[in-house]
VOGU-3710 file (C-alpha; in Angstrom, 3 decimals, decimal comma):
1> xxxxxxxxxx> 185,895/78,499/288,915  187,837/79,892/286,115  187,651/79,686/282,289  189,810/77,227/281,601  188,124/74,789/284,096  184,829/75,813/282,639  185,858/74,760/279,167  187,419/71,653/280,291  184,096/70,469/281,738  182,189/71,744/278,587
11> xxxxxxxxxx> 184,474/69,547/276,636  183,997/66,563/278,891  180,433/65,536/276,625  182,920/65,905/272,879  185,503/64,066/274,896  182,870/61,264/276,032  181,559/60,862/272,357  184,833/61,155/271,081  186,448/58,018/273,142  183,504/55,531/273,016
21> xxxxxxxxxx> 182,147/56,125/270,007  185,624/56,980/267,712  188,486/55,276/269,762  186,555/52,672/271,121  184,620/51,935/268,059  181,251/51,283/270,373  178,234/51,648/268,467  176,316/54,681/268,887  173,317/53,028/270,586  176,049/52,323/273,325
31> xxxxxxxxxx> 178,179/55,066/273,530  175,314/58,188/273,406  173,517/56,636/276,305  176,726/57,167/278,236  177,082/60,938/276,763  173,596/61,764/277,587  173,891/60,787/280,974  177,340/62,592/281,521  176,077/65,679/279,659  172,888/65,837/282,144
41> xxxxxxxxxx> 175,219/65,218/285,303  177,248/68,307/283,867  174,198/70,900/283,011  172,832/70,242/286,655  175,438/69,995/289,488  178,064/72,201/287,429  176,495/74,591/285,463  173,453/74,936/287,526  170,771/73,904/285,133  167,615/73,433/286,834
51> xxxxxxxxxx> 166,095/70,331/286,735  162,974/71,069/284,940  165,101/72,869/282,109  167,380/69,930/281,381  164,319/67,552/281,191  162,722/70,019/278,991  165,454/69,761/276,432  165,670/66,384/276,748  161,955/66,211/275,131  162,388/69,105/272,729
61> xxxxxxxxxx> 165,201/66,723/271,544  163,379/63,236/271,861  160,872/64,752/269,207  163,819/66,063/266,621  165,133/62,723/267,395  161,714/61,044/265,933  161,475/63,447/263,257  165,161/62,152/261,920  163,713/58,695/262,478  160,715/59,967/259,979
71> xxxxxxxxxx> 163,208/60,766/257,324  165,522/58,105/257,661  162,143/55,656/257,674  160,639/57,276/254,041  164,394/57,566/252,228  164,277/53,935/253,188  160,989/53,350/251,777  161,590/55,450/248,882  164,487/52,263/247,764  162,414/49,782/248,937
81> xxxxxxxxxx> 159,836/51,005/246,612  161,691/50,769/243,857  163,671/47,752/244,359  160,509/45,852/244,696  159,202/46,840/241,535  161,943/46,324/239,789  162,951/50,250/238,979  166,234/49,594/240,168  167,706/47,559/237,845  166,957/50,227/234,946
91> xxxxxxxxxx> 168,936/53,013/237,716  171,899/50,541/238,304  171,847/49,721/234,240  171,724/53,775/233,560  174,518/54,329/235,718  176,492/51,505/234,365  176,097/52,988/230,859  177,370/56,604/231,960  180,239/54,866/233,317  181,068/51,196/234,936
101> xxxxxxxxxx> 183,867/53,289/236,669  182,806/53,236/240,664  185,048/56,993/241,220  182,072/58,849/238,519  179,288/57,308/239,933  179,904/58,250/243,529  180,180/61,446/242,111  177,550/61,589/239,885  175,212/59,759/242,718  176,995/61,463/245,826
111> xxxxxxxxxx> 178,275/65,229/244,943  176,026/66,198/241,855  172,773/64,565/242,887  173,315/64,704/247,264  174,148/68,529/246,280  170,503/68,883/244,229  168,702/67,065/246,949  170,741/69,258/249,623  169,738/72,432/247,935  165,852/71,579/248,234
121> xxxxxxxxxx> 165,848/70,207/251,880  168,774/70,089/253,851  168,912/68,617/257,313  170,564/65,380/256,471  168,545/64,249/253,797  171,371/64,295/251,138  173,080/61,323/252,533  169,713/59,146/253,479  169,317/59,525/249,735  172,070/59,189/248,566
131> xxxxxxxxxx> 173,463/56,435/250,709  171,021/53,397/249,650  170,936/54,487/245,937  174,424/54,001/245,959  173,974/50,875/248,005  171,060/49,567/245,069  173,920/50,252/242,503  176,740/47,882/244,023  178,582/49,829/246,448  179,117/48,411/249,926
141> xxxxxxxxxx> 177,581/50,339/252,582  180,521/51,800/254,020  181,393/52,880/250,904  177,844/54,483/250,586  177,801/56,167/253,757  181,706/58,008/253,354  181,369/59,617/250,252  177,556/60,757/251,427  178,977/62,159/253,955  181,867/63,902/252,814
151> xxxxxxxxxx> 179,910/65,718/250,601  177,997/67,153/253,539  180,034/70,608/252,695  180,032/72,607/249,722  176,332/72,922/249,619  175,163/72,827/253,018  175,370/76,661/253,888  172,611/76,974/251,312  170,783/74,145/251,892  167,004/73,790/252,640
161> xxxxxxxxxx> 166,930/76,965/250,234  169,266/79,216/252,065  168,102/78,107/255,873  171,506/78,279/257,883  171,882/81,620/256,045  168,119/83,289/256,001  167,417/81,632/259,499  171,022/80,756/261,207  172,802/83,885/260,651  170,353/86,182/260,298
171> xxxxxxxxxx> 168,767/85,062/263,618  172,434/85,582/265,197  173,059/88,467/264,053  169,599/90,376/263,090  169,251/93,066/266,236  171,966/92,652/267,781  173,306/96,130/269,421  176,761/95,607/268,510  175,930/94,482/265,014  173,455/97,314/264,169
181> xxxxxxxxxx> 175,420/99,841/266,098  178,763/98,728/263,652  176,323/98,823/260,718  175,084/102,274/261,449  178,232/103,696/260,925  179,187/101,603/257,795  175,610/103,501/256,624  174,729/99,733/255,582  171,110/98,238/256,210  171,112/94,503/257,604
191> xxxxxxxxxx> 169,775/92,990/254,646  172,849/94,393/252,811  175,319/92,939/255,591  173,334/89,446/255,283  173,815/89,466/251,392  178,021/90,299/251,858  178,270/87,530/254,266  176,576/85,414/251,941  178,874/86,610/248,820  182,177/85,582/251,486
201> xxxxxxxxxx> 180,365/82,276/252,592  179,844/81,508/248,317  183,411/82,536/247,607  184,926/80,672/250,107  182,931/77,300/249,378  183,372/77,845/245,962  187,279/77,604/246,268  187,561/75,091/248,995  184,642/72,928/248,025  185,490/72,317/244,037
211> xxxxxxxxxx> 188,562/69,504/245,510  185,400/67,663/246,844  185,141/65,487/243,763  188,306/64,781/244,087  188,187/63,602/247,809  185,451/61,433/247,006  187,631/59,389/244,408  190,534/59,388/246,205  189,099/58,185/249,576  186,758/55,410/247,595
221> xxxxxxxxxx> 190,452/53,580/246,463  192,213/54,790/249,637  190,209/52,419/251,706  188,220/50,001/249,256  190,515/48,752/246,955  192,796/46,377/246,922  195,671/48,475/246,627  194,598/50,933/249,443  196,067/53,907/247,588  194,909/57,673/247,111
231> xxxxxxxxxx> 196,734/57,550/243,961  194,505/55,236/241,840  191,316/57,482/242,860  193,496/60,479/241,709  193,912/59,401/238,522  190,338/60,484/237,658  191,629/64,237/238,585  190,477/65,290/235,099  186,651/64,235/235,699  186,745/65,002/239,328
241> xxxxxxxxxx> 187,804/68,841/238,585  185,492/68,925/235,949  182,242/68,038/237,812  183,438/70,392/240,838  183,922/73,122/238,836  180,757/72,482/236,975  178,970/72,769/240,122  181,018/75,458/242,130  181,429/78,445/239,347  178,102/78,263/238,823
251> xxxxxxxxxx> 177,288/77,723/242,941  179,160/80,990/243,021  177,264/83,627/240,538  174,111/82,409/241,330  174,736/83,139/245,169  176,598/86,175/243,773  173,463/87,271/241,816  170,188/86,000/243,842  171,347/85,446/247,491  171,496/82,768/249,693
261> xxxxxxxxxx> 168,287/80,666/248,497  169,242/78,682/245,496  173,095/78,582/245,131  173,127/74,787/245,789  170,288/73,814/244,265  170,072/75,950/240,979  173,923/75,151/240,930  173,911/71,095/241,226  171,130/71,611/238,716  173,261/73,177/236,493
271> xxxxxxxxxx> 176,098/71,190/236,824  173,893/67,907/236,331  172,607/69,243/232,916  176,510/69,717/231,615  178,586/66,950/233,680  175,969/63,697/232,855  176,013/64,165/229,103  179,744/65,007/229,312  180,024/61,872/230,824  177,954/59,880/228,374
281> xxxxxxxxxx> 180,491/61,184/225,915  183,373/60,392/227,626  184,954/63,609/227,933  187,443/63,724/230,586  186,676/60,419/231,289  189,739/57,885/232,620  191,183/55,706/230,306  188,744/51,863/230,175  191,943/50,350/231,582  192,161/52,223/234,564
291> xxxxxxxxxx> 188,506/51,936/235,059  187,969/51,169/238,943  185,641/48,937/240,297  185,619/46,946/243,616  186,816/43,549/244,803  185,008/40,962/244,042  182,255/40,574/246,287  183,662/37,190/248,505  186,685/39,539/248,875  184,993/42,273/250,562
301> xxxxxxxxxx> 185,806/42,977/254,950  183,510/42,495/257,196  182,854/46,496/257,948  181,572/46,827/254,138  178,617/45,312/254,318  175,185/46,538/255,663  171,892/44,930/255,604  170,905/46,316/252,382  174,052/44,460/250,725  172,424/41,064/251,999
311> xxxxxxxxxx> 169,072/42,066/250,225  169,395/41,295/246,650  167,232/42,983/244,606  163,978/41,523/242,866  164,341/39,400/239,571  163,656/41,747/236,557  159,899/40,855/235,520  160,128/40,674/231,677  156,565/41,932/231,297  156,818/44,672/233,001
321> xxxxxxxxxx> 160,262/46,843/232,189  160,450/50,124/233,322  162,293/53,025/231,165  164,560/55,569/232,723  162,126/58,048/232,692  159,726/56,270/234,638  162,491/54,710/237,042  163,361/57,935/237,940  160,085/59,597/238,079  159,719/58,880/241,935
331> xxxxxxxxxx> 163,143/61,036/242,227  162,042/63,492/240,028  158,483/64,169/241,918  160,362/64,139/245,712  162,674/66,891/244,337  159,653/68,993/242,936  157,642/68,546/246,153  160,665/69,449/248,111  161,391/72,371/245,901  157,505/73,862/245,757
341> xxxxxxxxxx> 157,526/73,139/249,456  160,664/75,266/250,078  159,674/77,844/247,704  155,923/78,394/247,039  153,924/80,392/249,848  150,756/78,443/249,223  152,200/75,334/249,817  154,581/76,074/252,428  151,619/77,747/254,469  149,388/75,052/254,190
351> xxxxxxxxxx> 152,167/72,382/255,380  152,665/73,997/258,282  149,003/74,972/259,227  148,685/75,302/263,065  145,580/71,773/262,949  148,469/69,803/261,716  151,458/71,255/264,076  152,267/69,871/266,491  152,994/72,323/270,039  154,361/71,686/273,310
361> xxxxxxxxxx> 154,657/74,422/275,416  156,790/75,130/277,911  157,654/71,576/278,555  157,835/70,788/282,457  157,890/74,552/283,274  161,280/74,788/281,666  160,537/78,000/279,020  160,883/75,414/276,351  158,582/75,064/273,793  158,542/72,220/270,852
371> xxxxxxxxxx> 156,941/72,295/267,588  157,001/69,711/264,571  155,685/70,231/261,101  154,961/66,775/260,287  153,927/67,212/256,772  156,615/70,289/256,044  159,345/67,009/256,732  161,323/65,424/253,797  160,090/62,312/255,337  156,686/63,251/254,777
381> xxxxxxxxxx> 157,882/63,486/250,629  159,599/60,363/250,729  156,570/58,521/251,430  154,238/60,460/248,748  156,895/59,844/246,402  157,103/56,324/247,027  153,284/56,089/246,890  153,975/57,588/243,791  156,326/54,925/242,425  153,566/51,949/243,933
391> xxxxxxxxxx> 150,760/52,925/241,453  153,092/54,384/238,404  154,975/51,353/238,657  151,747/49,509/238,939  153,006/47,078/242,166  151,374/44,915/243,904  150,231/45,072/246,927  152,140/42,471/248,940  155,043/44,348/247,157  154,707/47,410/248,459
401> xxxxxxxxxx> 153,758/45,731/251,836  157,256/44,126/252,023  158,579/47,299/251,591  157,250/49,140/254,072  157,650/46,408/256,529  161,523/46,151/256,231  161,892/50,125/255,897  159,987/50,237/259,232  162,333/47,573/260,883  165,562/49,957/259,625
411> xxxxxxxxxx> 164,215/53,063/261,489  163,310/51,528/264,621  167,288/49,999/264,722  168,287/53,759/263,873  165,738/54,825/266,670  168,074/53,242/269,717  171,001/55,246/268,912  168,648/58,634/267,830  166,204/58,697/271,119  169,917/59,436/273,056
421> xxxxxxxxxx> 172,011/61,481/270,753  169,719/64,112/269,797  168,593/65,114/273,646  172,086/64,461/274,615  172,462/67,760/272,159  169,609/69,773/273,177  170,676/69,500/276,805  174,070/70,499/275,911  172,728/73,476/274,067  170,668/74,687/276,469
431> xxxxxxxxxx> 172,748/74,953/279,826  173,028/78,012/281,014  175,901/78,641/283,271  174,315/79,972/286,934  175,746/83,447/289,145  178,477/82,295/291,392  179,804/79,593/289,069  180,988/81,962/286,516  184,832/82,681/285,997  185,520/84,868/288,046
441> xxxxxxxxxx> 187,558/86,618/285,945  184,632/86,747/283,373  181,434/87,570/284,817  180,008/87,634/281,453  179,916/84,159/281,660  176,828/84,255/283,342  174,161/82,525/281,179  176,244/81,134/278,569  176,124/77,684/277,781  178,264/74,885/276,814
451> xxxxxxxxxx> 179,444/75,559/273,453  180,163/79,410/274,151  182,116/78,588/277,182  184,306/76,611/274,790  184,505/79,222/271,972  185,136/81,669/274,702  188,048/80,017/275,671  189,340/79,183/272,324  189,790/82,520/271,030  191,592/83,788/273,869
461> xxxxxxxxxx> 194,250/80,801/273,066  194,011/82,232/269,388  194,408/85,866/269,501  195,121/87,523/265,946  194,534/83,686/264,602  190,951/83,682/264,921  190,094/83,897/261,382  191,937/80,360/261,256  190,114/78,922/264,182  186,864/80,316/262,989
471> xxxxxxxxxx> 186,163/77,427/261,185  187,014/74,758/263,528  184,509/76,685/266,162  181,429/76,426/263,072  182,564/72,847/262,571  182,576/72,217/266,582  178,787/73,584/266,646  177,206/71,568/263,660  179,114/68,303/265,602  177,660/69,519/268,676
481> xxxxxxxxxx> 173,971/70,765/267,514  173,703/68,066/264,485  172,724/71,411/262,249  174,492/74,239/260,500  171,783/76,216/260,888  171,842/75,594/264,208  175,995/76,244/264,623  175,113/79,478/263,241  172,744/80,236/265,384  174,699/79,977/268,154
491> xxxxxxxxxx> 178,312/81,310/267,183  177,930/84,190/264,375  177,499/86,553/267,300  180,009/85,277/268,991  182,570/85,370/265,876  181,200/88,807/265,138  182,157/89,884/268,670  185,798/87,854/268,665  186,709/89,541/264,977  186,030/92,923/266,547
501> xxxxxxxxxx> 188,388/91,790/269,698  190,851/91,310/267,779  190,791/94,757/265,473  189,017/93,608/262,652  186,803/96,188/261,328  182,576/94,999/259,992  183,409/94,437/256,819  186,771/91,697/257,563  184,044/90,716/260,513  181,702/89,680/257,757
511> xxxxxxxxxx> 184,348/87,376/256,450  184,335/85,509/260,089  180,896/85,286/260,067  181,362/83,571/256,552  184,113/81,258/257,876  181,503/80,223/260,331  178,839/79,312/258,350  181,614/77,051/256,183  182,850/75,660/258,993  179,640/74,905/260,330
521> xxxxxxxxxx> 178,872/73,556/256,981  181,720/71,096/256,674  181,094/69,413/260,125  177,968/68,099/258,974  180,636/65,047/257,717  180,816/64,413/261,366  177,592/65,300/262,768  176,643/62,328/265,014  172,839/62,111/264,075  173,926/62,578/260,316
531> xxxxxxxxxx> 176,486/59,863/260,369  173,436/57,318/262,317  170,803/58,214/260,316  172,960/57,794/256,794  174,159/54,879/258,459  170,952/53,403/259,152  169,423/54,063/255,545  171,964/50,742/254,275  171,609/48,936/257,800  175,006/49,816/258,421
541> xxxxxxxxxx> 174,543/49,547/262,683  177,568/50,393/264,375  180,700/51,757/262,493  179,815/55,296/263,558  183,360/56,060/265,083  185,398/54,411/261,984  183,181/56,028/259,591  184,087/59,406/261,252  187,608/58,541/261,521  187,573/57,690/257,499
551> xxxxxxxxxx> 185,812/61,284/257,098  188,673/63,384/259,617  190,571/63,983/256,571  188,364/65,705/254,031  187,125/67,474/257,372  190,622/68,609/258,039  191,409/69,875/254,833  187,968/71,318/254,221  188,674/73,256/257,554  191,845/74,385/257,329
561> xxxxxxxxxx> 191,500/75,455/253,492  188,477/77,628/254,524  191,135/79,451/257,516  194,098/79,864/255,073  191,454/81,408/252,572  189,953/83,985/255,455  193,430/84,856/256,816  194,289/85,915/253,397  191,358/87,504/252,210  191,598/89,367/255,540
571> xxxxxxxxxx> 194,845/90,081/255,927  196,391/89,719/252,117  197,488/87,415/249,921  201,053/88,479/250,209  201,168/87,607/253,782  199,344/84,211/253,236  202,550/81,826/252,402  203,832/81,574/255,789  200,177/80,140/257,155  199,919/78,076/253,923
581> xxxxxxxxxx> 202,949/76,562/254,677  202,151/75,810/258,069  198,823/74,507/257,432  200,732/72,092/254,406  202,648/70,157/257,921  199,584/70,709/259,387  197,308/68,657/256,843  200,425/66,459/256,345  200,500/65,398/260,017  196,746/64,969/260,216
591> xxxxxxxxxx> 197,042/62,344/257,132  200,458/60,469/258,439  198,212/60,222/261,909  194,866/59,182/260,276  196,969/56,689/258,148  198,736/54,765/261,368  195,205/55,087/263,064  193,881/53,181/260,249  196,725/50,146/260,100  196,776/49,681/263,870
601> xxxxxxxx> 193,055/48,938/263,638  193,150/46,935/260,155  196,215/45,242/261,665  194,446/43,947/264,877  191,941/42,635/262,665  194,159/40,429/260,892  194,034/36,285/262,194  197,542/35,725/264,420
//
């Protein structure tokens, strides 16, 4: 069996996802079921899997799969807290005096705030907090759940404090003979290596990612106003440069100076302090007439709403107001307890003590071996901070009780579609291709799995391109393994290896590796458990495949921007116009595609 029947079999579980869930439109809990299945049928009779190992993964992935459904239950609970005791009417009311105007407060809400929250725990989180808040301040849920997602990018590489650098990369890379055999004769340690990838990974974010804002505004009007145009979210271009250079220049020295641990969340820190009271001030601010704000709410489509928009919020109590301060205070003690929890030893130690770990060992004889941290989980925070919020809001107790109840009813729904994606994943990541069915043409084939069967083949289409397919191959893992970290884990050897293929020398292989990790990064928009679990936070069941078609384009550009960059910085920027221009049709083509994808399906909504 050759390569390129290899690859087209690994492809077969992207393909299956791919038709049911985006062309198709089925919902998740319908079309992973199907993947699962076809992924397991694959691992077995064509790669060779054994039995015991496919079931293995299957757990190992059941109990990530309950761990997402742990998070998505206490962001839930976190709103629900403080919509029942009244908090959020003094959020929506501080929002609305920053600025009625719907483009700032996604990114205020979205790219500033998701970016903080990103920085301090990672893993999806951004969006299941961001999502409802946005939600709680009069955005529909589809809304919500775009922008949250598209700004799953910029700060991801160095989110959870650094994780898909410290613990992706460095567990690619760190001991490999190739890499430390390269290194040797650079005379450069490992640690110094790690820190250069991270400068590349900074730079390269820090370029591509500051057009975020932007995105965010421009795809808010694009598809949820009444004029369905990119150019009213534009014309907030001013703001939306402003805020992402507020967060990216300072993103950048900060990884520059102190490594990969606190560029995103020292840096939407920063850029929180000097964009909000800009704001307040109305510098760079639209115009008040070309303030945007959505339809009216009888005029919004069916796909807008999710159960959250059906659950008004309680009546203010008069007696008991709540300031901004003490609104906020919930927020304010989740991101400390993520932060200490992330960054101080005593704490971090204790959370994970082995008599509250959970450990399954070698799961049905298969080698693989699970372990959850309960309490080290941003779930875990959620629901201290909304215990929090119950007594310093001073609830009552049937209050609190009705929040818990419907927070507990949202993660069970996001539970049917989680139980099948996630092990669908961990099967597909832990094939492992059997003697006699490798290429035979590439014995090294032997014990690779899935996703490096695919990259294998890719970069043998791509040749001296790589550094422009890097990207796509980073995105392609965090889609596949729901992670960056993960993605990182599993290609930067690989990309290390391909750059040397094709003449690079350690240092331009270094810029690879960093394409990677932003690649990696920016498929977190598309990540399947990302988009269910954001999803589920506003009871939004079911638009999985158009909420990833809506995303396609800042994933595109993200993508491509980050290969243009490499190729340059690789191979000079006097060489670069020819690719730019190329990638300009490319991008182009991508958007005139999206575009007709989106009025054939609004079209066959429409009444005959």
């Amino acid at each position: 069996m050759n390569l390129l029947i290899l690859s087209l079999i690994a492809l077969l579980p992207i393909v299956t996802i791919l038709v049911f869930l985006v062309l198709l439109n089925w919902p998740a809990s319908r079309a992973m079921p199907i993947a699962l299945v076809v992924t397991a049928l694959i691992a077995i009779f064509i790669w060779g899997t054994k039995g015991n190992i496919v079931a293995g993964a299957a757990f190992n992935g059941l109990i990530t799969a309950l761990e997402v459904i742990f998070i998505v239950f206490g962001a839930v609970l976190l709103l629900n807290t403080i919509k029942e005791s009244g908090a959020i009417h003094t959020i929506r009311n501080g929002f609305t005096s920053i600025s009625p105007d719907r483009r700032i407060q996604a990114i205020i809400i979205a790219f500033l705030f998701g970016s903080f929250i990103e920085g301090a725990s990672g893993f999806g989180t951004p969006a299941a907090v961001a999502a409802p808040l946005l939600v709680a301040v009069g955005f529909p849920a589809l809304a919500a759940v775009m922008v949250s997602l598209v700004i799953q990018s910029t700060a991801v590489s160095f989110g959870a404090i650094g994780t898909p650098i410290q613990i992706g990369v460095n567990t690619g890379l760190a001991d490999q003979p190739a890499v430390m055999t390269a290194l040797d004769k650079m005379g450069m340690s490992f640690p110094e290596y790690l820190l250069q990838i991270t400068t590349n990974t900074v730079l390269i974010h820090g370029v591509v990612g500051s057009l975020i804002p932007l995105f965010l505004a421009a795809l808010l009007t694009r598809f949820f106003s009444p004029s369905k145009s990119f150019r009213e979210g534009l014309k907030v271009w001013k703001f939306a440069l402003f805020a992402g250079l507020a967060f990216t220049i300072p993103y950048f020295l900060i990884g520059l100076t102190l490594g990969p641990e606190f560029p995103s969340l020292l840096g939407a820190l920063v850029s929180l302090i000097i964009v909000v009271p800009a704001a307040r001030k109305g510098l760079f601010m639209p115009k008040t007439e070309d303030s945007f704000e959505f339809p009216p709410r009888a005029q919004w489509e069916e796909d807008w709403f999710g159960k959250l928009n059906h659950e008004a919020a309680k009546p203010l109590d008069e007696s008991r107001k709540i300031s901004m301060l003490n609104a906020w205070m919930p927020y304010v003690v989740l991101a400390v307890l993520l932060v200490l929890s992330r960054t101080a030893e005593p704490f971090e130690s204790l959370l994970k003590h082995s008599a509250i770990t959970l450990k399954f060992e070698d799961m049905f004889g298969s080698g693989i071996t699970t372990v959850s941290t309960p309490l080290f989980l941003p779930g875990f925070f959620f629901i201290v901070a909304s215990l929090f919020g119950y007594f310093f809001h001073r609830m009552k107790p049937r209050e609190y009780l009705s929040a818990w109840k419907s927070s507990f009813i949202t993660a069970v729904t996001a539970g049917v579609a989680l139980i099948f994606a996630v092990p669908m994943i961990k099967i597909f990541l832990n094939t492992s291709l059997a003697a006699g069915k490798a290429a035979a043409d590439s014995t090294s084939l032997i014990g690779e799995n899935m996703p490096l069967v695919l990259a294998e083949s890719v970069s043998v289409v791509a040749g001296d391109f790589w550094p422009l397919v890097a990207p796509i191959v980073g995105a392609l893992g965090a889609f596949i393994a729901g992670s960056n970290t993960f993605s990182n884990m599993m290609f930067s050897l690989f990309q290390f290896g391909a750059a040397g293929n094709i003449g690079l020398d350690t240092t331009q292989a270094g810029i690879v590796v960093a394409m990677q990790a932003v690649g990696g990064a920016a498929g977190n928009m598309i990540c399947v458990h990302n988009v269910v679990a954001a999803s589920a936070t506003v009871g939004l069941i079911g638009k999985e495949g158009l909420l990833i078609r809506r995303v396609l384009f800042p994933l595109s550009y993200y993508l491509l921007a980050a290969g243009f960059f490499g190729m340059a910085f690789i191979h000079g920027f006097l060489n670069i116009w020819l690719i730019l221009a190329i990638g300009i049709m490319a991008a182009y083509t991508i958007k005139m595609a999206t575009d007709k994808r989106m009025l054939s399906v609004e079209s066959l909504r429409q009444p005959s």
